[in-house]
C-alpha positions in Angstrom: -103.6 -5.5 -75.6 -104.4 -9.3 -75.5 -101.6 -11.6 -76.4 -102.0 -15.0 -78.5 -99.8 -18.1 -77.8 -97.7 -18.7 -81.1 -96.8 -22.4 -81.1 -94.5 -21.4 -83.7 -92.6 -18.8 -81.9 -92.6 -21.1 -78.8 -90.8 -24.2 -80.4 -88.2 -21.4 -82.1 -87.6 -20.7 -78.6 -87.3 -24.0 -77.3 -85.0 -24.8 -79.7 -82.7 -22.1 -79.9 -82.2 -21.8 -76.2 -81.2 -25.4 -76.1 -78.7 -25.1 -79.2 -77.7 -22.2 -77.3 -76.6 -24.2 -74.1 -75.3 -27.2 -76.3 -72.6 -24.3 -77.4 -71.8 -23.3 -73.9 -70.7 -27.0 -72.6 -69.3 -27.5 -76.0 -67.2 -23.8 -75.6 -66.8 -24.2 -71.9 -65.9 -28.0 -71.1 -62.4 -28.1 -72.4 -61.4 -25.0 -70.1 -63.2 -26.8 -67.1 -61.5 -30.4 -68.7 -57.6 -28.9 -68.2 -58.8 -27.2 -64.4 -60.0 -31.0 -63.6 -57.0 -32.6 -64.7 -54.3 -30.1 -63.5 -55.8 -31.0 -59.9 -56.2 -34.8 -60.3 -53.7 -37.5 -59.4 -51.3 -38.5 -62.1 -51.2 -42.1 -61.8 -55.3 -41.4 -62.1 -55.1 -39.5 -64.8 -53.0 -41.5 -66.6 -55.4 -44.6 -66.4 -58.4 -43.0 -66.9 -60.1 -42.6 -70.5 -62.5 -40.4 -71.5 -64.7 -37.5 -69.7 -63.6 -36.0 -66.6 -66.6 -34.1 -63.9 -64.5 -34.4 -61.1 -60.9 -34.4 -59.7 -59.4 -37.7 -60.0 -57.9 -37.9 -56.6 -56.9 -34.4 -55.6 -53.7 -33.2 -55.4 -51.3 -30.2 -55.4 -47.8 -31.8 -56.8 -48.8 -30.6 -60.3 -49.2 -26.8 -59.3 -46.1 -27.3 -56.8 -43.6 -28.8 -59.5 -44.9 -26.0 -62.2 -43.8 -23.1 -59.8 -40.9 -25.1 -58.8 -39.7 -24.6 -62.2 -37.5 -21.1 -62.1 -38.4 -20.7 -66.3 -42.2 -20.2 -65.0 -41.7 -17.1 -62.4 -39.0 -16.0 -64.5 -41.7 -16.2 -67.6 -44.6 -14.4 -65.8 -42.2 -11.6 -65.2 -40.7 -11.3 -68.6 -44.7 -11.2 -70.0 -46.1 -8.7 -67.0 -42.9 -6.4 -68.6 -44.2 -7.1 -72.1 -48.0 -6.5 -71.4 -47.6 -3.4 -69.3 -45.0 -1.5 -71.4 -46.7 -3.0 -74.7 -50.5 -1.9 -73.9 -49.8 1.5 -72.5 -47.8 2.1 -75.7 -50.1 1.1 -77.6 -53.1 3.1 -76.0 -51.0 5.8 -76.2 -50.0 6.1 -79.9 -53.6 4.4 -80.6 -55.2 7.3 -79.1 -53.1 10.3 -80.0 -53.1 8.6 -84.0 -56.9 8.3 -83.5 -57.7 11.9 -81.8 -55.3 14.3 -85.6 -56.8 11.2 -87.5 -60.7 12.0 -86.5 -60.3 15.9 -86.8 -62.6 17.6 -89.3 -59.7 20.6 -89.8 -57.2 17.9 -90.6 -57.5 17.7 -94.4 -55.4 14.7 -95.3 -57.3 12.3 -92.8 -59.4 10.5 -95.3 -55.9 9.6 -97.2 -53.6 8.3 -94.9 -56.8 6.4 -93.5 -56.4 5.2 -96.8 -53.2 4.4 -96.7 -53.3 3.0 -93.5 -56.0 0.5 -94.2 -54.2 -0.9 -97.1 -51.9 -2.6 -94.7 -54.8 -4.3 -93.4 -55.1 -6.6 -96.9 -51.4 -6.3 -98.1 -48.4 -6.7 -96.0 -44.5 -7.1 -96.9 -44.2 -10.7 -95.3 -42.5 -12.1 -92.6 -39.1 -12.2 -94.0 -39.0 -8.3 -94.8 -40.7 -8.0 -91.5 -37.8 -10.0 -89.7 -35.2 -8.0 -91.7 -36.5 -4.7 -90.9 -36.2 -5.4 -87.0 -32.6 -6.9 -87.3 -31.7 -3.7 -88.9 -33.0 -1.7 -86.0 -31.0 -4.0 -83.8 -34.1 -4.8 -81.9 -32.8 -8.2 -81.8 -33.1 -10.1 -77.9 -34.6 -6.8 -76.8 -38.6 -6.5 -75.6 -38.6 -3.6 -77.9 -39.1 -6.3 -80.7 -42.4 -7.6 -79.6 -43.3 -4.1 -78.5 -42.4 -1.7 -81.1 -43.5 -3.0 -84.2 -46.8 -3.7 -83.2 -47.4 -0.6 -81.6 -50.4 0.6 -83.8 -52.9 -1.9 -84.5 -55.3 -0.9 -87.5 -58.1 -2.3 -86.5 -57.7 -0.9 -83.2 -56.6 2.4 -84.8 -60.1 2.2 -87.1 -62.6 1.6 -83.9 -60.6 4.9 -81.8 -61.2 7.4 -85.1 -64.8 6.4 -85.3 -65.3 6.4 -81.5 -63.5 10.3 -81.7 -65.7 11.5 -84.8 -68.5 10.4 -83.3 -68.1 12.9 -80.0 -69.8 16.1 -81.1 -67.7 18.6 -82.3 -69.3 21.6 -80.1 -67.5 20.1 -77.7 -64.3 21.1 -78.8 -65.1 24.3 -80.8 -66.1 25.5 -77.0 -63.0 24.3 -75.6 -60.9 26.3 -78.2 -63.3 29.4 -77.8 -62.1 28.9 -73.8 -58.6 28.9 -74.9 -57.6 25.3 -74.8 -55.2 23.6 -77.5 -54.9 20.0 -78.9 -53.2 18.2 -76.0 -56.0 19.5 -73.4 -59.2 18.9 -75.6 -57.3 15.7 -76.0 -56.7 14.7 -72.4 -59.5 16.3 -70.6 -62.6 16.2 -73.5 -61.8 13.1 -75.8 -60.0 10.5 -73.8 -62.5 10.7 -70.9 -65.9 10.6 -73.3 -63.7 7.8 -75.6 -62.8 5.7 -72.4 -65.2 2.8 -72.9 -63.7 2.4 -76.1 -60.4 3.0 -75.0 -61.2 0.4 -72.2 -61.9 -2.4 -74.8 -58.7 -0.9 -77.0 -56.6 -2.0 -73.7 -58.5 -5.3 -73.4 -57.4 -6.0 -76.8 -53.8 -5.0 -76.5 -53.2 -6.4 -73.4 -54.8 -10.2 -74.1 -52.4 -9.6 -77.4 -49.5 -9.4 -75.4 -50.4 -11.9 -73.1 -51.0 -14.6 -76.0 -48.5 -13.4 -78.2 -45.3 -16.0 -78.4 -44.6 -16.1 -82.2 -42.4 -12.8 -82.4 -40.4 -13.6 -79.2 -39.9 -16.8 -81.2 -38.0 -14.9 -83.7 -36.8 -12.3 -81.9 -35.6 -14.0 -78.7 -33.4 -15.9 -78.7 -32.2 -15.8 -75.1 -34.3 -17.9 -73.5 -33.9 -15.5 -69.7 -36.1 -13.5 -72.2 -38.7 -15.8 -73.0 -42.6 -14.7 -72.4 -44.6 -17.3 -70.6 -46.8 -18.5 -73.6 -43.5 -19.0 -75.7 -42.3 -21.6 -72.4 -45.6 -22.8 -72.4 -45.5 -23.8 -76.2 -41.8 -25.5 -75.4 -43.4 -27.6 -72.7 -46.6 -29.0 -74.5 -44.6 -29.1 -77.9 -41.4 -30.1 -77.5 -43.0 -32.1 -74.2 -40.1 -30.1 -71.8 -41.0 -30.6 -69.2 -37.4 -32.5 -67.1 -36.4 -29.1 -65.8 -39.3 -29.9 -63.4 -38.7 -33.4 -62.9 -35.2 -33.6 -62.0 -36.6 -35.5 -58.7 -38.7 -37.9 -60.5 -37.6 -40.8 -62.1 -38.4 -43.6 -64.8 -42.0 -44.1 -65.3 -43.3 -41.7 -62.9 -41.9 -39.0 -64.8 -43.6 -39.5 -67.9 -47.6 -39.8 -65.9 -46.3 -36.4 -63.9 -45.8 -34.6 -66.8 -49.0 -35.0 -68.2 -50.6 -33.2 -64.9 -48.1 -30.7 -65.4 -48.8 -29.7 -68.3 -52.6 -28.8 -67.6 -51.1 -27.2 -64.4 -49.0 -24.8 -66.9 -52.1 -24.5 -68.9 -54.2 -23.0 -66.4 -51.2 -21.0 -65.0 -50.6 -19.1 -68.2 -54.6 -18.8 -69.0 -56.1 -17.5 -65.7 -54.5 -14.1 -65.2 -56.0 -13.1 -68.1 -59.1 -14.9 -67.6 -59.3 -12.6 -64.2 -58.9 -9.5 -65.8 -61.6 -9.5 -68.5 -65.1 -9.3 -65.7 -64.0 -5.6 -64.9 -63.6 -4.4 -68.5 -66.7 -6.2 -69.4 -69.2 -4.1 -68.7 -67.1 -1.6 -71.4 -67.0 -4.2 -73.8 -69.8 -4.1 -75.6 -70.7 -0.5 -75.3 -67.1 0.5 -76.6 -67.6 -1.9 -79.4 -70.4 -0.2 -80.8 -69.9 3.2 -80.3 -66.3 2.5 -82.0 -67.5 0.7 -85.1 -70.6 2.6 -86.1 -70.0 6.5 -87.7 -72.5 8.8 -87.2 
């Protein structure tokens, strides 16, 4: 079949793969911006004004007085904890909510769904939220950040769909073969859900990662503080002296602005890492979670 030029279509094209990159540099610079600055000189830094395509003078002292700083390491550990407890309890309750939730037998699905999804427009607030977890003594503990966010809705929305839509032969043969709930559950759903279930961990786990507003409240030990929340404290409230204790008078103040891209990057690129191996889960889990057959 012969095809005909469209000029029309062609100058859509043009255009909209060219607004299209304009959004990529304007999306991407300001990561590649902090990576530039957390390896240039700080005197150089300092002095310069304006864009940055290049080191300015490379150097290392940033990185090496971040990690000097015992709060970092101490940090990283204290939000590994958090992120690894935190996401495998929430996949777990997730998941197991999701699988009773989705069942066709289960008669009072549709209204606690109901029920459930209310808490997505109307919640009790922050101050009931903060007396609740005082009242469970959760107080300086991880369970704080952990526990009351175990269940996303959203999250617990995408897993139902992504159950419901697994045909149900599946597991009326499984029961005919004499399995029960926890093996058409480990061995039927949670393998055929798993791109989902990849994109459910994705979520959870760049949640955890990010989160520093409920250790805010909740900790108030700072030993128990989660990287982001010492990351806020040193771009902030500008702390950044525990690192400088060597430096002195005007130095001090240009070093600390190289520092703090250097904390930057070393808070943002774990995560950063991790999300090319779930990728390719993303967007198929996505859609097979939101859309009910």
């Amino acid at each position: 079949m012969k095809r005909y030029f469209n000029f029309g279509s062609f100058v859509f094209d043009i255009f909209n793969h060219l607004f299209l990159f304009f959004i990529v540099i304007v999306t991407l610079y300001p990561f590649l911006y902090v990576l530039l600055a957390s390896f240039s000189d700080a005197l150089r830094l300092t002095q310069h004004t304006g864009l940055i395509f290049k080191p300015l003078g490379f150097s290392l002292n940033a990185y090496a007085l971040t990690f000097s700083n015992p709060m970092i390491l101490r940090g990283y550990l204290n939000t590994l904890t958090i992120v690894v407890f935190g996401t495998v309890l929430n996949v777990f309750l997730t998941t197991m909510s999701a699988y009773v939730l989705s069942r066709r037998q289960f008669r009072a699905s549709n209204f606690i769904m109901m029920m459930v999804t209310i808490t997505m427009f109307i919640s009790g607030g922050l101050v009931p939220f903060y007396l609740q977890v005082r009242a469970l003594h959760l107080h300086n503990t991880y369970m704080a950040i952990i526990f009351p966010t175990a269940i996303s809705t959203f999250n617990l929305l995408i897993l139902r769909n992504a159950f419901a839509a697994i045909p149900y032969s599946l597991e009326e043969s499984a029961r005919m073969d004499g399995a029960n709930d926890m093996t058409i559950y480990l061995r039927i759903m949670f393998p055929l859900a798993l791109p989902t279930i990849s994109v459910i961990i994705l979520y959870c786990a760049v949640g955890h990662w990010n989160g520093w507003f409920n250790a805010m409240l909740f900790l108030s030990k700072r030993e128990t503080w989660p990287l982001q929340l010492i990351l806020r404290e040193i771009l902030i409230n500008n702390s950044v002296s525990d690192m400088l204790t060597s430096v002195g008078g005007t130095d001090k103040e240009m070093i600390g602005e190289s520092v703090k891209y250097a904390t930057i990057v070393v808070a943002t690129l774990p995560i950063l890492l991790v999300y090319p191996y779930l990728q390719k889960y993303f967007i198929h889990g996505v859609l097979v979670g939101s859309v009910k057959e």
